[in-house]
C-alpha positions as CSV (number, residue, x, y, z in Angstrom):
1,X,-11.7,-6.0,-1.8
2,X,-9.7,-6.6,-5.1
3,X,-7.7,-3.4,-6.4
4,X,-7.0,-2.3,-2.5
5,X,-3.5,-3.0,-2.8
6,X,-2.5,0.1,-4.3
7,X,-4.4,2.1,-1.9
8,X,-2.8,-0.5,0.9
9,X,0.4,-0.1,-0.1
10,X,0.6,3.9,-0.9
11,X,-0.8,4.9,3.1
12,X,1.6,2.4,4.4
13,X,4.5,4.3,3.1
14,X,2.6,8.3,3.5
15,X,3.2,6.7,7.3
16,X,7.3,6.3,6.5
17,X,9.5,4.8,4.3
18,X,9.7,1.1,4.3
19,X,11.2,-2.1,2.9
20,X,8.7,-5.3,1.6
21,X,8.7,-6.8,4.4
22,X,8.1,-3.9,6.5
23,X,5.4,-2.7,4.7
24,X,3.3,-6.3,4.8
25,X,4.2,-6.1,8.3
26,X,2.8,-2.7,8.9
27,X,-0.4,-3.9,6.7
28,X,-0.7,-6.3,9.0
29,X,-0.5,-4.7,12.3
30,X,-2.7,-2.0,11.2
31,X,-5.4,-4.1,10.3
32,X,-5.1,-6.1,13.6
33,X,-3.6,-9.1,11.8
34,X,-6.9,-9.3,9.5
35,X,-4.7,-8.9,6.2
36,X,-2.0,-10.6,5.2
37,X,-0.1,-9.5,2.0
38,X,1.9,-12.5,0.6
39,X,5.3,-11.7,-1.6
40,X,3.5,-12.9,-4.7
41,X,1.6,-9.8,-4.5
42,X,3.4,-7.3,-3.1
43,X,6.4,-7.5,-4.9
44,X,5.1,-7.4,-8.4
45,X,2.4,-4.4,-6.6
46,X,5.6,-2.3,-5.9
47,X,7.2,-3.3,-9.2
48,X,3.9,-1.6,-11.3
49,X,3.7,1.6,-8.4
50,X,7.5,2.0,-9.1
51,X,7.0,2.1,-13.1
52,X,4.0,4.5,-12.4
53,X,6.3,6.9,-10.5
54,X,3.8,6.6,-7.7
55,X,6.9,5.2,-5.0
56,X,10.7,5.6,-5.8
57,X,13.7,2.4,-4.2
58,X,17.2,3.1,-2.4
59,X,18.9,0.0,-1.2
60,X,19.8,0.7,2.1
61,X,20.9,-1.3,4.9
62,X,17.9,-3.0,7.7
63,X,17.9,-2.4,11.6
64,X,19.0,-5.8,11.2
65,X,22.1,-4.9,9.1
66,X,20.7,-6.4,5.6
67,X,20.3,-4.7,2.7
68,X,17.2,-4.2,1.5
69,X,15.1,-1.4,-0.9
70,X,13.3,1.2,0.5
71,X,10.6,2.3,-0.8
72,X,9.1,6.2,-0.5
73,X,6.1,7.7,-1.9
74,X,6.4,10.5,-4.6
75,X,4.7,13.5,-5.1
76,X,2.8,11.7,-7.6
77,X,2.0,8.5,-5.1
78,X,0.3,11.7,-2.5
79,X,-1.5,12.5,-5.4
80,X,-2.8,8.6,-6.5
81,X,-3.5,8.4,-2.9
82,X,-5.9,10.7,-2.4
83,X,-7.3,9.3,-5.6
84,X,-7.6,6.1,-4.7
85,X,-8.8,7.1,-1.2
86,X,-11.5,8.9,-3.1
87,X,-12.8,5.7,-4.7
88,X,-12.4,3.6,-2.0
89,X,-15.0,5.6,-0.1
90,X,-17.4,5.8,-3.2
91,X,-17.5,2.0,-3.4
92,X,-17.7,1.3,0.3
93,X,-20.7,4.0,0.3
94,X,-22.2,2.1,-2.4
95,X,-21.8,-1.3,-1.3
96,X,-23.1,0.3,2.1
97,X,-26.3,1.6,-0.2
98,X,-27.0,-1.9,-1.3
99,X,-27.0,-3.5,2.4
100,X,-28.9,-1.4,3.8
101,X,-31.7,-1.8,0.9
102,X,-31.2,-5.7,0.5
């Protein structure tokens, strides 16, 4: 559904803290390897969350000794999140409304 990205991205890291790649990983695994986030949108995704203040970056170094930036959620990214949780559930409701009278 287009504007879940957000939403994606901000539960992935309420879970932990994560690197890119690590969090279109875990996007994938929790979805059973339905959804696949490319670079081209996750990057420039975190990029508008970080200027938000919704997730905050460290470089750090990988299990795999590379350095990479971690991203966390902020106290403000809990907030957005139960936000965005809110209206996910509103449209999937609706959306539901309109099957089920089609």
């Amino acid at each position: 559904m287009p504007g879940t990205l957000d939403l994606l991205i901000l539960k992935t890291l309420a879970r932990a803290p994560l690197h890119g790649y690590g969090i279109a990983l875990a996007i994938k695994r929790f979805s059973d390897d339905v959804l696949t986030v490319e670079e081209g949108s996750l990057y420039p995704a975190l990029q508008r969350l970080l200027l938000r203040g919704w997730v905050k970056a460290e470089w750090k170094t990988t299990e795999t000794n590379r350095r990479a930036r971690f991203y966390t959620l902020t106290a403000a990214g809990r907030k957005q999140l139960g936000v965005e949780l809110s209206q996910y559930e509103q449209a999937i409701a609706a959306i539901g409304r309109v099957l089920q009278n089609a």
